[in-house]
C-alpha positions in Angstrom: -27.5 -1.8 41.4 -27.9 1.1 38.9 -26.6 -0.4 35.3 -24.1 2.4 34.8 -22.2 1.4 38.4 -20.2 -1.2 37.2 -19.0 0.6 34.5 -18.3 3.9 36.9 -15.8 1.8 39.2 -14.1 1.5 36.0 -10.8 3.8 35.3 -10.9 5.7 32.4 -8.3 5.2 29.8 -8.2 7.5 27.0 -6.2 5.3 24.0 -3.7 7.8 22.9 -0.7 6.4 21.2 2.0 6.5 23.9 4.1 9.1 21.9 1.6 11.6 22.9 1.7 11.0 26.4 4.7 13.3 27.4 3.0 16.4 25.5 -0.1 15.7 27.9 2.5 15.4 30.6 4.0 18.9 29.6 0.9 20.7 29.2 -0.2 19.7 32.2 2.8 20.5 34.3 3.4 23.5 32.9 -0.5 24.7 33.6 0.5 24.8 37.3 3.2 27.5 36.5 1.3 29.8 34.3 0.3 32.1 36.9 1.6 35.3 35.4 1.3 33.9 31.5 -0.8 35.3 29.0 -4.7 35.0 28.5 -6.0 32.0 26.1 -7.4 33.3 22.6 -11.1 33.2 23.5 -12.0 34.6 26.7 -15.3 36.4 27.9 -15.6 39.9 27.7 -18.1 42.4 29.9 -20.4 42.2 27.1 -22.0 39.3 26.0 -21.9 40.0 22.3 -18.2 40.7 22.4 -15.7 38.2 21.9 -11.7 39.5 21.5 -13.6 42.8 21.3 -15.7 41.9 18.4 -19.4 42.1 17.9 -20.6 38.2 17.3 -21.2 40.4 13.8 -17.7 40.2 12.9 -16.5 36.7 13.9 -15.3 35.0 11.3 -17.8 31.2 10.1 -15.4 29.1 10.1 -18.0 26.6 7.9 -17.5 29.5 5.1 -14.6 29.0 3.6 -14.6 32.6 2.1 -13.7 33.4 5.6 -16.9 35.6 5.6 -18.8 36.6 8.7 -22.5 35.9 9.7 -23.6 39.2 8.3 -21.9 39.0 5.0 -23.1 35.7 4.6 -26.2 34.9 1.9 -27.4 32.2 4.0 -28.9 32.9 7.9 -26.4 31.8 10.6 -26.4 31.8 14.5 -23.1 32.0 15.9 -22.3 31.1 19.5 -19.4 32.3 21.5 -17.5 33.7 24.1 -19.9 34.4 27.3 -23.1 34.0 25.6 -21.4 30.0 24.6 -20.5 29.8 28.2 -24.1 30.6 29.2 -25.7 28.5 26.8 -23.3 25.3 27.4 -25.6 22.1 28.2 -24.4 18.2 28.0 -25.6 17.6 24.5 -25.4 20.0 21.6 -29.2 19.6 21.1 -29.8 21.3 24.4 -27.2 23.9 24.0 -28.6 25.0 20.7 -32.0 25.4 21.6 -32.7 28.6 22.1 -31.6 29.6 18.8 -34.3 30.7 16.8 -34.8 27.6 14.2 -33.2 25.3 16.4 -34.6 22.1 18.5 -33.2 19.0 19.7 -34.3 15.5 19.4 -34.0 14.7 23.2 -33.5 11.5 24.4 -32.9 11.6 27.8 -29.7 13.7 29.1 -27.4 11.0 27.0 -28.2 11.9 24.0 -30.0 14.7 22.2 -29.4 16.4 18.0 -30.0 19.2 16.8 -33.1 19.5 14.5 -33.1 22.8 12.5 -36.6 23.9 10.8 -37.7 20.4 11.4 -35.3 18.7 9.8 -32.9 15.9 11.7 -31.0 13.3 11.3 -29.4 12.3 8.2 -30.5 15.8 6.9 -28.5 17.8 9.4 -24.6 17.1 9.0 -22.6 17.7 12.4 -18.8 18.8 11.9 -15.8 18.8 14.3 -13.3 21.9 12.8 -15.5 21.5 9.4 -15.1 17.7 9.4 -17.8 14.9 9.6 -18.9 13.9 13.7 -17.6 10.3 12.0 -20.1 8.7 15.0 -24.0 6.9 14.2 -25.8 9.6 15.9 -27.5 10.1 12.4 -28.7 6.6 12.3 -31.2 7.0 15.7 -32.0 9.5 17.9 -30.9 7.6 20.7 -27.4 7.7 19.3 -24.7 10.1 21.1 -23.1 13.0 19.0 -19.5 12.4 19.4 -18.8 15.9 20.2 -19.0 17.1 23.7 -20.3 21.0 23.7 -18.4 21.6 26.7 -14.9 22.1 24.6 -16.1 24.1 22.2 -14.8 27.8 21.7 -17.5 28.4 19.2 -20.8 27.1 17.4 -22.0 28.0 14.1 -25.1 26.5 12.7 -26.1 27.2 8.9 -30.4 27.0 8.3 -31.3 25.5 5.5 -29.2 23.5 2.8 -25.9 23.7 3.0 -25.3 20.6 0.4 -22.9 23.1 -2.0 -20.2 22.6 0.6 -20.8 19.6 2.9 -22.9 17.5 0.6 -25.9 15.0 0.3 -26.7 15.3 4.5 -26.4 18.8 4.7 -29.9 19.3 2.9 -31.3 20.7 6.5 -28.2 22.7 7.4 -24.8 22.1 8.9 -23.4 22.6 12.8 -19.8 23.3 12.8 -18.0 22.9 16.6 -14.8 24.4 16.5 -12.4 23.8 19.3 -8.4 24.5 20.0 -7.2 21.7 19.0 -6.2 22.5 15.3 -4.7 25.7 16.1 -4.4 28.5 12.9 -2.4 30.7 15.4 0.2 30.5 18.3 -0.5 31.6 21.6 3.1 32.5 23.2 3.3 30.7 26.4 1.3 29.0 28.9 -2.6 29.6 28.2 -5.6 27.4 29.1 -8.7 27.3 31.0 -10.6 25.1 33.8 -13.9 24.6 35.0 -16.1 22.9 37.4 -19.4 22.2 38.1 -22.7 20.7 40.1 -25.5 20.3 40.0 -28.5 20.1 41.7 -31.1 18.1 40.0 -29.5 15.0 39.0 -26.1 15.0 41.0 -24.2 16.2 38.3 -20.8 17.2 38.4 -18.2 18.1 36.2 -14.6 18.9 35.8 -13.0 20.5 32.4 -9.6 21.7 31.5 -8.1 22.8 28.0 -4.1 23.4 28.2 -2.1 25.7 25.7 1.5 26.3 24.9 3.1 28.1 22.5 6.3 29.0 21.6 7.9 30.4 18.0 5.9 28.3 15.4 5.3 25.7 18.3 1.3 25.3 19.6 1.1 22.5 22.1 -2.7 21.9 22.9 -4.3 18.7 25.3 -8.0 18.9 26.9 -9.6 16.7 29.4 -13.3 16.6 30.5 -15.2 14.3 33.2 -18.8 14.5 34.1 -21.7 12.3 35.2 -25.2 12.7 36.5 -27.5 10.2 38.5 -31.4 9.9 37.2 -32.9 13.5 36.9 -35.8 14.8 38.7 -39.4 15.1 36.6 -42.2 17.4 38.2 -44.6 14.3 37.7 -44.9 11.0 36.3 -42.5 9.5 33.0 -45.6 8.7 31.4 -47.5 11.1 29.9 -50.2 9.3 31.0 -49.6 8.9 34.3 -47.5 5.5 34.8 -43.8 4.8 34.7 -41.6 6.3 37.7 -42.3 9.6 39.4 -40.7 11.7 40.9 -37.4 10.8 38.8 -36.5 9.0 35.3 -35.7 5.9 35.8 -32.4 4.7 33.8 -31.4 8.3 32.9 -28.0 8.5 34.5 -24.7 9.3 32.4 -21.3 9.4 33.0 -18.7 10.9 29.8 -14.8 11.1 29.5 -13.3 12.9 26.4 -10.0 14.4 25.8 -7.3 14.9 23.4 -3.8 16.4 22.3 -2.4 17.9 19.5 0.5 19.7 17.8 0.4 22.4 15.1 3.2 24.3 13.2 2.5 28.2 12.3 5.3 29.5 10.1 6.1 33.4 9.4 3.9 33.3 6.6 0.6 31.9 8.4 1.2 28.4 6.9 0.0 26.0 9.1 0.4 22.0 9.9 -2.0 20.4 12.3 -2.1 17.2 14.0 -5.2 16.0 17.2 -5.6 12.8 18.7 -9.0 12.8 20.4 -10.9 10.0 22.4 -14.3 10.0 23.4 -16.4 7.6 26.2 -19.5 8.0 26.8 -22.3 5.6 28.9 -26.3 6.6 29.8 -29.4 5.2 30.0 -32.2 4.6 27.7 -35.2 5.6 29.5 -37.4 4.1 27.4 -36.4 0.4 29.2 -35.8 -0.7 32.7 -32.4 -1.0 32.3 -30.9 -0.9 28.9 -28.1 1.6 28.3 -25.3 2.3 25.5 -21.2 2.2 26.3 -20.0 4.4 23.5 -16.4 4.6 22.3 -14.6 6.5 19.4 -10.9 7.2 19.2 -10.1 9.6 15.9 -7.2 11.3 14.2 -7.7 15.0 12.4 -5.0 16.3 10.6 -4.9 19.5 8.5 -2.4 21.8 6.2 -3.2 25.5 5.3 -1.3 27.2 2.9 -2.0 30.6 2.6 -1.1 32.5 -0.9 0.3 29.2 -2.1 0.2 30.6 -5.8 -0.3 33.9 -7.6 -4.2 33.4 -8.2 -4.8 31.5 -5.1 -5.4 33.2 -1.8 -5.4 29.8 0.3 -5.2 26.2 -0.2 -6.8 23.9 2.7 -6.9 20.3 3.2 -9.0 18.7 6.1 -8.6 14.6 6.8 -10.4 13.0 9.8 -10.5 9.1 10.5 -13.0 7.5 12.6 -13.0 4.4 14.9 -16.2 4.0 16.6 -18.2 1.5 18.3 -21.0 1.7 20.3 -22.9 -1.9 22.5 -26.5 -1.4 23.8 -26.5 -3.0 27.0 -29.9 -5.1 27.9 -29.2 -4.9 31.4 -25.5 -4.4 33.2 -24.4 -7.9 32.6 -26.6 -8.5 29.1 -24.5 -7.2 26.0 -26.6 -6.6 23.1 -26.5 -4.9 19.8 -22.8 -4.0 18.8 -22.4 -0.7 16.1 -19.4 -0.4 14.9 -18.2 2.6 12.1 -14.9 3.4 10.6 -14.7 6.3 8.7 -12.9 8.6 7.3 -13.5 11.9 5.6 -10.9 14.4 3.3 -11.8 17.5 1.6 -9.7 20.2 -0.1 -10.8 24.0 -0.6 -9.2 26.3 -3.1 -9.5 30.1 -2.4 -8.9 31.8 -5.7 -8.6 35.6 -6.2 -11.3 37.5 -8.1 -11.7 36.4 -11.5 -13.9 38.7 -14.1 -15.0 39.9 -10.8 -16.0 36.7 -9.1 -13.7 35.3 -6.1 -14.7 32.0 -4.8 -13.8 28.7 -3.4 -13.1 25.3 -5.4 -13.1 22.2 -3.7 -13.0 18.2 -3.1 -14.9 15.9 -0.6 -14.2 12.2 0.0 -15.2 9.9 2.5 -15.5 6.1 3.2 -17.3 4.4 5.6 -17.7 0.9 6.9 -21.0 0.9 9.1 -22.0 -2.8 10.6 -24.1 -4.1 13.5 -24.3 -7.6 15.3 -26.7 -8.8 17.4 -30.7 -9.0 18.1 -31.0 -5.8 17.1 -29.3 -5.3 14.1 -32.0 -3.7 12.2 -29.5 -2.6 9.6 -27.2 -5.1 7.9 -23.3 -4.5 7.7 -22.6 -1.3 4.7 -19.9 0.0 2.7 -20.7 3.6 1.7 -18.4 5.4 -0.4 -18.9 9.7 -1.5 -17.0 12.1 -3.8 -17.6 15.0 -4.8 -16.8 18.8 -6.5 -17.9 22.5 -5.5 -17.7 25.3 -5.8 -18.7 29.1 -4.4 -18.4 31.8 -6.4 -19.5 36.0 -5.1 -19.3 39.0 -6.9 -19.6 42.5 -5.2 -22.1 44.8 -7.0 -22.7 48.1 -6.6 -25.7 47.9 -4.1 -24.7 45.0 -2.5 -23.5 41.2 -3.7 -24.3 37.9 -5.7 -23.1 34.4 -4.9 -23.8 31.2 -7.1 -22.9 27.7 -6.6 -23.1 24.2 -7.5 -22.1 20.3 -6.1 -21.6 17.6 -8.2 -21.6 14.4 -6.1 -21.3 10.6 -6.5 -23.0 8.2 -4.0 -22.5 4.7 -3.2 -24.2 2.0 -0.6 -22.9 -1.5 -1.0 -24.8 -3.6 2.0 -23.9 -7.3 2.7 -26.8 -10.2 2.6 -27.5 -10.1 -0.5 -29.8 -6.6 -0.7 -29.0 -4.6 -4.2 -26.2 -2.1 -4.3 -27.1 1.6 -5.0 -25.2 4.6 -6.9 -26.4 8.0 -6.7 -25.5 11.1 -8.1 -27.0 14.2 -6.4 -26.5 17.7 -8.1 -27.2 20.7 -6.2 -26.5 24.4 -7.0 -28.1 27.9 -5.8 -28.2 31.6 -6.1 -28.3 34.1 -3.3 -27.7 38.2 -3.1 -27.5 40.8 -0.8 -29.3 44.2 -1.3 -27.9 46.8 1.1 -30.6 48.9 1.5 -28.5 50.7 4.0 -25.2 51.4 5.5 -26.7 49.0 8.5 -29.5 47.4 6.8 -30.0 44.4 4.2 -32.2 42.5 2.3 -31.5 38.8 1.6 -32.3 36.3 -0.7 -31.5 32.8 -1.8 -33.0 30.0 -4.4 -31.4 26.8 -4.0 -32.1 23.4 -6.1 -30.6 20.9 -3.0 -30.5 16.9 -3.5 -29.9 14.1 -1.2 -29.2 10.9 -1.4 -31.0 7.9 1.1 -29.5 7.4 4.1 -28.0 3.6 4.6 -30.8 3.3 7.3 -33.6 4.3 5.1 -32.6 1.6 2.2 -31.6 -1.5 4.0 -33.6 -1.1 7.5 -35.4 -4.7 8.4 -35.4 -5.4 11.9 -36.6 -4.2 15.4 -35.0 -1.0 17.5 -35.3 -1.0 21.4 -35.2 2.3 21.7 -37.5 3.2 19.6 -39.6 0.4 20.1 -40.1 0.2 16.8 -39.9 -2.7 13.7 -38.0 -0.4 11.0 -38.7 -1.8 7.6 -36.6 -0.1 4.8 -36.7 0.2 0.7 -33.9 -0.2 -1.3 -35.8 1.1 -4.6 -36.1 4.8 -3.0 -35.2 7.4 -4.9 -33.0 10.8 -4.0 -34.8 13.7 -2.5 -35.0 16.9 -5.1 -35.7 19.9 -2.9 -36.2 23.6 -4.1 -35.8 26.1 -1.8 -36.8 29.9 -1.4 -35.6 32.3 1.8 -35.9 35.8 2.0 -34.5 37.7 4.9 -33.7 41.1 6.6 -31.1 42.1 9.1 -30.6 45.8 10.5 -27.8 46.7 12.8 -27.5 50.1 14.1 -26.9 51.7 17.3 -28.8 49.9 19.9 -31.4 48.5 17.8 -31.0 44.8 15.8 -33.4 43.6 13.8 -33.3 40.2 12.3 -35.8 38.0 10.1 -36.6 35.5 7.6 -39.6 33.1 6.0 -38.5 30.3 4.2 -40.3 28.1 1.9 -39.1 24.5 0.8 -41.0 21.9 -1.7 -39.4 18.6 -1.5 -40.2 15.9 -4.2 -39.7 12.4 -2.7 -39.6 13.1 0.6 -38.3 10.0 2.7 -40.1 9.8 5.9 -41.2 6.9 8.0 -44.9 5.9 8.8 -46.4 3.7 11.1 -48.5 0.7 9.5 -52.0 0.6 9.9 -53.0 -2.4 8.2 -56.5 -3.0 8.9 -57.5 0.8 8.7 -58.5 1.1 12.0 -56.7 3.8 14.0 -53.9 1.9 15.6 -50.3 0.9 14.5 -49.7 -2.4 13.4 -47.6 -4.4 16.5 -45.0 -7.3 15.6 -42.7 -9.1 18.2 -39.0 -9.2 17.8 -38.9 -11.2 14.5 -41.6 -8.8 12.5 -44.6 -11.3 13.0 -47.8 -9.5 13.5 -48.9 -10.2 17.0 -51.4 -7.7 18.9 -49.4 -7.3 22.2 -46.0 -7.7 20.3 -43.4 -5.0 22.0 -42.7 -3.1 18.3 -44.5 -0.9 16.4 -44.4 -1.5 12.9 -43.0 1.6 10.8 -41.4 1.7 7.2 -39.7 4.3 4.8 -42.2 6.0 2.3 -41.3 8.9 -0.2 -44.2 11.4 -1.0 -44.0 15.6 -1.8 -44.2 17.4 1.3 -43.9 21.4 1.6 -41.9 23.3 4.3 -42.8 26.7 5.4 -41.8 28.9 8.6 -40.2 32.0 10.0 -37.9 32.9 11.9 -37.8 36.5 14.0 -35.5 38.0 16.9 -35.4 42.0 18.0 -32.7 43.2 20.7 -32.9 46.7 22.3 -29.7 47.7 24.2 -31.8 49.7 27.0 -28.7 50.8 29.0 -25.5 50.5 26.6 -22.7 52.9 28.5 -21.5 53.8 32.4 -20.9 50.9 35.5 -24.3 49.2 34.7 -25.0 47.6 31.1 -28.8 46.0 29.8 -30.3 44.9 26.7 -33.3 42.8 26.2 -34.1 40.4 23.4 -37.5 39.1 21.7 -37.8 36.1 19.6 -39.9 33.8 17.3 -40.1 31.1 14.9 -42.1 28.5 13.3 -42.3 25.9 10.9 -44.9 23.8 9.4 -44.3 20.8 7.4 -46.7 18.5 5.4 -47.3 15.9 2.9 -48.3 17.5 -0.7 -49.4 14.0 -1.4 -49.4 10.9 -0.3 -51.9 7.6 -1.4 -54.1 10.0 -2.0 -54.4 12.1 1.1 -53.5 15.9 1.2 -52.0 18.2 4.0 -51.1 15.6 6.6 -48.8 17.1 8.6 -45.4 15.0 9.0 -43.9 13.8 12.4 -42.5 15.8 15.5 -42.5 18.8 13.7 -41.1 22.1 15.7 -44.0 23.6 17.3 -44.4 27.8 17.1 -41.9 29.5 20.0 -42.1 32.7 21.2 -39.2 34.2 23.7 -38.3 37.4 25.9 -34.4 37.5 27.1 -32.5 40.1 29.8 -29.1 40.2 29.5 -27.3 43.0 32.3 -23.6 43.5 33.5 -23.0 45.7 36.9 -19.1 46.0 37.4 -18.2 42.1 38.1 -21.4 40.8 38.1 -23.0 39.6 34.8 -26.5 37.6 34.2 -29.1 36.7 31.5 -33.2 35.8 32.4 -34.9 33.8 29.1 -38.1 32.8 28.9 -39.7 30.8 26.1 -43.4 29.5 25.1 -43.5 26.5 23.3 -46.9 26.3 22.1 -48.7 22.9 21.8 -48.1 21.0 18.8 -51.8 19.6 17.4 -50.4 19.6 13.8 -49.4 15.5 13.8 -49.0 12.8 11.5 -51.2 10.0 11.9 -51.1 8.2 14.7 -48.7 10.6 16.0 -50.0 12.0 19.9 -50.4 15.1 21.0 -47.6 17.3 22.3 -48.9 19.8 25.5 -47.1 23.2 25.2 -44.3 24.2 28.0 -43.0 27.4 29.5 -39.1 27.1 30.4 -37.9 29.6 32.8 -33.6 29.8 32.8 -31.5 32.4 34.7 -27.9 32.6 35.2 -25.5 34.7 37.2 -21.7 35.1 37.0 -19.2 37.2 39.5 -15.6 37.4 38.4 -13.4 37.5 41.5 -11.0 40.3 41.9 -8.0 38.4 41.3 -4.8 38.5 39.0 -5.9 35.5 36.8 -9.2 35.4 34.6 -11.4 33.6 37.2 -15.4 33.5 37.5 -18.1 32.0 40.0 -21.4 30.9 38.2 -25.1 29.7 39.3 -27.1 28.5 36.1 -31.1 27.6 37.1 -32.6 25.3 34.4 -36.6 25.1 34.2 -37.5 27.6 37.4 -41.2 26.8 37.0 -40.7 23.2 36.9 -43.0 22.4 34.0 -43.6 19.6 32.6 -41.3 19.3 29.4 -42.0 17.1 26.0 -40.9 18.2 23.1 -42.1 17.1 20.0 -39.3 16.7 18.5 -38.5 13.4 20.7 -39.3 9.8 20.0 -39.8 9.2 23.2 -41.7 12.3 24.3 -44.5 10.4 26.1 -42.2 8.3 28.1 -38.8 10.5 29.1 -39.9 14.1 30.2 -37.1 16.8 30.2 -35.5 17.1 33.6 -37.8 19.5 36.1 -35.9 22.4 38.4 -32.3 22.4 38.3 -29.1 24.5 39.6 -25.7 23.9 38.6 -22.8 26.2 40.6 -19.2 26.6 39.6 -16.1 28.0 38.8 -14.4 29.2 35.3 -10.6 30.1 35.3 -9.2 31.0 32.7 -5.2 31.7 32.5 
């Protein structure tokens, strides 16, 4: 019996309170007799860079609180949305996010898989839901689920590089904000919505999706439901990169996720607006690192928020964000074996200010708080039980100037991480600010630069770790006398945007003092990992490699490049094609001694060619991207082979009243043998081989 069947025969429940049941009950009712109602508010347009009729130029970044746009921004951002989202839509929001230029995923299987941006992960990337905190563990391991599924989001914004000013200490790698409908800023008059279904080819997947809007005066109803599962997915070879483990198809790689959620918000005449979402999230996969280990994931969460626009004479908005977190999370041994149990309340407020200009400057002003009670209990509980507690200030300040702009900022934070067993309680306090411009050098042309001085603060994990991880097969030893990172950063950048040309690029360069990273233990000098058994007691053939957290300089440095060229841009048929690149290299300025060691599953160099055409109904991309080898690795880190990936996708929207669409996505077409170094478990869980997924979008 597979390990996840006994938890498919299982009905889903999605733990709402029972009040919100009849507003689930009305949305979906009314759904059926929306035939003739209005589109929803994000819809796909005939051109893939258009979304309401706007360039992706001009939609607003929600993660800005200056309610600035990508090009306006200091900072490089990728925005995703409308069809290109659709196109780009994958089960994790690592995959879905790939392509970006500066963007990888950590990859565990199809359960599981975070993005990494310029080689930075984990605790260093912060993930938001509507500008609040995931609330979930996924920073903790890489075999951790994000608690946000991709498939309900309207739009995706990632910010490169530290973006500690506004999201603090674990935004020193950049920030992904997922905004969805549920916190509506706007009503929709009547019945609006969408639903989608898919299947696929490869793994068995299917999937079935609705979001459900009303709206009526100041009224917006909203509820969304998603299903979707997949058996084990075909590989083009062997698990192993060295030929053992199964063939043909991963072993233990199945999923199966339910999410969903309702909410109410209140838009008055002046654009004042009250929110309140319940959301649920379930989630159960595989780890294919074992035979038949897997996680049952669960968080239920509350997300209120209260916008008051022009509240006062020098304020143009006043915004407050609270989210509250119940998670837990059991890694299964086998399907009748409980193990580990992670469990993580949380919650998470923050305030922004929007004053008007002030000798020139307008900018934002703000609060963050946040609690959270992490603990694990079982064999496995590599990281005792810990009460972290963060505040802090910020703020954003621009000023126009006659060629162009300046922004400055600063973040004043106070960290705490009180652990139980007896380990010593740490306070930080991590002070970051920056200073960025824009030069126009042209009506449609700009120059861009930033210097930021970006702190953070050791992750729970990194301090108190002392124990083994399955899933990692490692034996994670921590150190509670680390100190906080002190990173300075330098970007330069150029963007050009006329006619049918776009230009876009950018080299960054980051020097990090204390760097935490972790290192396997070689002992005895002689080429090969230490290797404990379960309790941390050297033994030869134990199943655990030995690893602990170290702090050395390391240095940073990449590009990031992407040309499009709109070949045909008027009459029935529409093409453009797009080029891209990037790279980053990251190393140890020191460390015992040794110079230039690169640091672990680092980002190899990427190079890509894209086709995007629309001929009257019919719309479709082509993308392909080489991922070069990756031969730059820490020690005792192996060898990643480079990949080409092959994707195409087709749409045909059906000549019929309502906003409907047929799709055919192919994933891999040249079936190669995928490993990104970027995973933990590269050597052992491939990324799935040739794949097609059909099915149907309608939108009403």
């Amino acid at each position: 019996m597979h390990p996840l069947a006994h938890l498919s025969r299982q009905p889903l429940t999605l733990h709402f309170p029972l009040a919100a049941a009849p507003i689930a009950a009305l949305l979906l009712v009314g759904s059926g007799l929306a035939g003739a109602a209005t589109a929803g508010s994000t819809t796909a347009s005939s051109d893939d860079t258009l979304v309401e009729g706007k360039p992706l130029l001009e939609i607003t970044v929600t993660a800005s609180p200056l309610g600035r746009t990508a090009d306006e921004l200091v900072q490089p951002v990728s925005v995703l949305a409308g069809e290109e989202l659709q196109s780009r839509k994958r089960g994790t929001l690592g995959q879905t996010l790939e392509q970006e230029p500066g963007i990888s995923t950590t990859d565990f299987g199809m359960g599981a898989g975070r993005p990494v941006i310029r080689g930075q992960a984990g605790p260093r990337v912060e993930v938001l839901s509507n500008g609040v905190s995931a609330m979930d563990v996924s920073d903790l391991s890489p075999d951790h689920a994000v608690t946000i599924n991709p498939l309900q989001a309207q739009q995706i914004e990632v910010i490169k590089g530290p973006a500690t000013l506004l999201y603090g200490s674990s935004a020193v790698g950049g920030v992904v904000n997922v905004n969805d409908n549920r916190l509506a800023l706007d009503v929709t008059p009547g019945f609006s919505g969408q639903i989608e279904g898919q299947a696929g080819s490869n793994a068995g997947e299917r999937g079935l999706a609705g979001d459900f809007n009303y709206g009526s005066g100041p009224h917006q109803l909203h509820a969304d439901i998603n299903h979707s599962s997949s058996d084990d997915y075909r590989i083009p070879g062997t698990a192993g990169s060295d030929g053992s483990g199964s063939r043909g198809r991963l072993a233990n790689s199945a999923t199966e996720l339910d999410s969903g959620a309702v909410s109410y918000s209140h838009i008055n005449d002046n654009g004042d607006a009250y929110g309140l979402a319940l959301s649920q999230y379930d989630s159960r996969y595989g780890l294919p690192v074992e035979p038949a280990a897997f996680i049952d994931m669960h968080q239920t969460r509350v997300d209120a928020q209260a916008l008051l626009r022009n509240p006062t004479d020098n304020l143009e908005s006043l915004r407050l964000r609270v989210g509250n977190s119940h998670y837990r999370h059991t890694e299964y041994e086998d399907a009748a074996t409980p193990g580990t149990r992670f469990h993580n309340d949380q919650s998470q407020a923050r305030v922004e200010a929007v004053h008007k200009a002030v000798a020139g400057f307008r900018g934002v002003i703000g609060m963050q708080g946040g609690y959270r009670d992490f603990s694990a209990l079982g064999d496995e509980a590599y990281v005792p039980p810990v009460q972290s507690r963060q505040v802090g200030v910020f703020m954003v300040e621009e000023k126009p100037l006659p060629f162009g702009k300046l922004e400055l900022g600063a973040r004043l934070e106070d960290d705490n991480h009180a652990p139980d067993g007896g380990q010593p309680s740490r306070r930080f306090r991590p002070f970051s600010y920056s200073a960025g411009g824009i030069v126009n050098l042209g009506a449609d042309t700009h120059f861009k630069a930033t210097a930021s001085h970006a702190e953070r603060t050791p992750a729970a994990e990194e301090l108190y770790a002392n124990g083994p991880h399955g899933a990692t097969a490692t034996f994670e030893q921590g150190s509670n006398t680390l100190r906080k990172e002190r990173a300075n950063d330098v970007e330069i950048g150029l963007d050009h945007h006329q006619g049918r040309v776009t230009l876009e690029g950018s080299l960054f360069y980051k020097r990090v003092k204390d760097y935490i990273y972790t290192s396997e233990v070689d002992s005895d000098s002689n080429g090969s990992a230490d290797r404990v058994d379960a309790s941390g007691t050297p033994d030869p053939a134990g199943d655990f490699l030995l690893v602990n957290y170290r702090q050395a300089d390391a240095v940073f440095h990449g590009y990031e490049a992407a040309a499009s060229y709109a070949v045909l841009d008027s009459g029935p048929m529409q093409l453009s094609t797009r080029v891209f690149s990037d790279s980053v290299r990251g190393q140890l300025d020191s460390d015992a001694g040794a110079s230039g060691r690169s640091l672990p599953r680092m980002t190899p160099t990427r190079y890509g060619v894209s086709l995007h055409g629309h001929y009257q109904r019919l719309s479709g991309n082509l993308s392909f991207t080489r991922v070069s080898d990756q031969d730059r690795i820490a020690s005792l880190e192996t060898r990643t082979n480079g990949y080409n990936l092959l994707n195409a996708d087709v749409s045909y929207r059906l000549p019929i009243s309502r906003e409907a669409s047929l799709f055919l996505r192919a994933n891999n077409l040249l079936d190669d043998d995928i490993r990104r170094a970027t995973s933990f478990v590269k050597d052992e869980a491939p990324a799935p081989g040739r794949g097609f997924v059909a099915g149907f979008r309608v939108a009403f």
